[in-house]
Structure formats: C-alpha cells, structure tokens
N, C-alpha and C positions, 0 to 999 in steps of 0.2 A: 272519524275526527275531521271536522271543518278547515279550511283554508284560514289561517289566521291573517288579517291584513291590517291589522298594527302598525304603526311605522316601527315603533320601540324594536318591537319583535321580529319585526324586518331585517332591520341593522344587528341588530345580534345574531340573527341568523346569517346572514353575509359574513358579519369579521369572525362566526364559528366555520364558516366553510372559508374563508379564507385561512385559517390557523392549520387548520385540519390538512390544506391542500401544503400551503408551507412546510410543515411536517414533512408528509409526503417526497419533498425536493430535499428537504432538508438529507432523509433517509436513503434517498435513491445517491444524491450526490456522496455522501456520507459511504456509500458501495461501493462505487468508484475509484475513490481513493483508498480505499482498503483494497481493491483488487490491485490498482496500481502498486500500493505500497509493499503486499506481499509478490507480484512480480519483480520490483528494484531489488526483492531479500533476495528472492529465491537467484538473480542473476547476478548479486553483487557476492553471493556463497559461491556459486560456482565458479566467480574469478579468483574470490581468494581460495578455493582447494586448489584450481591450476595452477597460482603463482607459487602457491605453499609448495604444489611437487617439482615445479620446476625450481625453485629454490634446491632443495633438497637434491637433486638431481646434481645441482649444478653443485652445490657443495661438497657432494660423494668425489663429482670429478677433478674440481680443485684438489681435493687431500689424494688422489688417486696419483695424480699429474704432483704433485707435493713428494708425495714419495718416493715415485721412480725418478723424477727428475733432481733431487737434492740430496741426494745419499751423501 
C-alpha cells in the first residue's frame, strides 16, 4: 500500500492520531486517580476500625470506672 498525500487524508489522519493519543491520557490519568482513590479508602478504613476500638475501649472503661465508682 502507497503513501497517500491527500491533504483530506492527511488531516484525518492527524485528528485520528490525535483522539487516539487523548484517549491514551485520558486512561492513564483515569489510573491514577483510581489508584489514589482506592488508597484514601483503604486509609480512611483503617482510621475508622482504630477510632471504632478505641471508642469501644473507652466505653467498656467509662461503664467499668461507672460501677466501682457510683455504687
């Protein structure tokens, strides 16, 4: 197959390698923020299971320090 040198064909061929490349960015960037976004999950769970036990902690010892102390 021949080198086609069209202008027409030219230009289309440019803004189809330009879509194609966008894409591309679009995908890559698109990765990124899904890597990001499931790192903010995975660290904003593990705050709320610490705060959850230390809730919980701290509750057992309020009712502990409740009962000895207010008999």
């Amino acid at each position: 197959m021949g080198q086609v040198n069209d202008p027409y064909v030219l230009k289309l061929e440019l803004e189809y390698r330009f879509l194609q490349q966008a894409l591309k960015d679009q995908i890559a960037r698109f990765s990124e923020y899904e890597k990001e976004h499931k790192r903010m999950i995975d660290e904003l769970s593990r705050d709320i299971t610490k705060k959850f036990c230390e809730y919980q902690t701290a509750k057992l010892d309020a009712k502990k320090y409740m009962k000895e102390n207010c008999k």
